[in-house]
Every structure is written in C-alpha cells, then in structure tokens.
N, C-alpha and C positions, 0 to 999 in steps of 0.2 A: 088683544082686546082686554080690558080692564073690567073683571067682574063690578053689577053693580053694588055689589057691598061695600067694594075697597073704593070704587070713585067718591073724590071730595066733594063735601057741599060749596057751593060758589060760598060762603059767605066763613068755609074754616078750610083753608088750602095748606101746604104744607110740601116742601122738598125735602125733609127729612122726618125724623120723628118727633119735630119741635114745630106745633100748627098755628100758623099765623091768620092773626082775628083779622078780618077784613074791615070790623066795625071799628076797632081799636088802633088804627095804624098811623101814625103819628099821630097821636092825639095832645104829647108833649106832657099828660096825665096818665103818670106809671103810678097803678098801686101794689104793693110788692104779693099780693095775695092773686094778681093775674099773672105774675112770671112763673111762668114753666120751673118746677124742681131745677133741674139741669143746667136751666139758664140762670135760675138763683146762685146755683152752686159753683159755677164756672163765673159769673161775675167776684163773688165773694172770693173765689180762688185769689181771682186776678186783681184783688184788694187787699192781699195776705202777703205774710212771709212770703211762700215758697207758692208764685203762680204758676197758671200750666207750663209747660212747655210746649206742647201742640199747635202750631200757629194752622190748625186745619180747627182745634176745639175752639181755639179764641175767636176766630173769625167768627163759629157758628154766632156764639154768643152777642158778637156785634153787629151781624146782619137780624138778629133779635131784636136788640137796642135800638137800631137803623129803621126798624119798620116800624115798632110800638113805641118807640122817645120820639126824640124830636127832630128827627131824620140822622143827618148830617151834621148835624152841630148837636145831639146828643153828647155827653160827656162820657159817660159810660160805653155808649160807640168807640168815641173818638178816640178814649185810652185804649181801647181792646185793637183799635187799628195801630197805635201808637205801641203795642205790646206786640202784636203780630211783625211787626215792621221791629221793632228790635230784634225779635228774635230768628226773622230772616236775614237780617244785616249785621247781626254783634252788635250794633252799632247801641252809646247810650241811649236811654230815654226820655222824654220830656218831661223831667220832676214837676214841673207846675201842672204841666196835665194832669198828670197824676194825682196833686191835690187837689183838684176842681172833679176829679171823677169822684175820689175818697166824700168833699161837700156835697157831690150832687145824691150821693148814694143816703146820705145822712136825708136829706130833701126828701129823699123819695121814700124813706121809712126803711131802711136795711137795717138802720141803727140810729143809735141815740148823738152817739158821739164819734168822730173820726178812729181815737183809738179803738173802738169798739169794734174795726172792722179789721184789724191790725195782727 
C-alpha cells in the first residue's frame, strides 16, 4: 500500500520523476517556463552537437513532448522518436525532421534563432 503522502493527486500523475499536468496535455501551447528542467535539458541535448546517447533518456523526453505538444505530430516528439530509432538501428536520421524540430523549438521560445540551439 502507498502511503497517503506519496499517492498522486488525480490532476499531477507521473511514472517517473517528470509529473505530468493533466490540465496541460496536448494543449499544442508549450511555454518553455512549464518544461520540467530535465525535459529542457534533454531536449536542448538532443538540439546540440553531441545528443544523448540513451535511447531510454530520449524517450523519457518524448513521451513529455507526446503528452504536453501536440501529441503525435509534435516535432520535438517526433525527432526524439526519430533520434531513439537511430540510435537503436545505426541507421541514418531524418535531416529534415531534424529541422522542423530545431523551427519548432525557435516557436516555442527555447531560442531566438536556430543556430542558437546549435
């Protein structure tokens, strides 16, 4: 049994230590001041020279992206699934994904401009 401390409120749930709004969930209106530290950081990773490696961190990140963007067709998902999937396959990745994540992140206020995320 789950002391009543640690049980979640119906409205802030959470399978890891990254808590997912219930009010917030695709809303398709990301402002970059309600992304979890973590999830900022592991995005911007995966916007960078040198992203994770971890296709267990990237996922977390996208199933982030997946509940608070704009589901499935988020960008920032879709690269993070496009980055996990490379780096379980070798296989290349999808350069144009890739800059429709880099535009969408500019959208969403991470940065000014694309190389700024670079």
């Amino acid at each position: 049994m789950i002391p009543v401390s640690q049980q979640q409120s119906p409205r802030d749930v959470s399978i890891d230590d990254i808590p997912v709004d219930i009010d917030n969930t695709q809303s398709a209106e990301v402002d970059p001041a309600d992304v979890p530290a973590e999830i900022e950081s592991i995005t911007r990773g995966l916007a960078g020279e040198q992203p994770p490696t971890n296709p267990i961190v990237v996922l977390k990140a996208a199933r982030w992206w997946y509940i608070h963007g704009k589901g499935g067709t988020d960008p920032a998902f879709q690269w993070a699934i496009e980055w996990a999937r490379h780096l379980a396959t070798d296989t290349p990745s999808d350069v144009e994904r890739f800059d429709e994540f880099l535009e969408y992140l500019v959208t969403v206020g991470f940065a000014d401009e694309r190389h700024e995320l670079r």
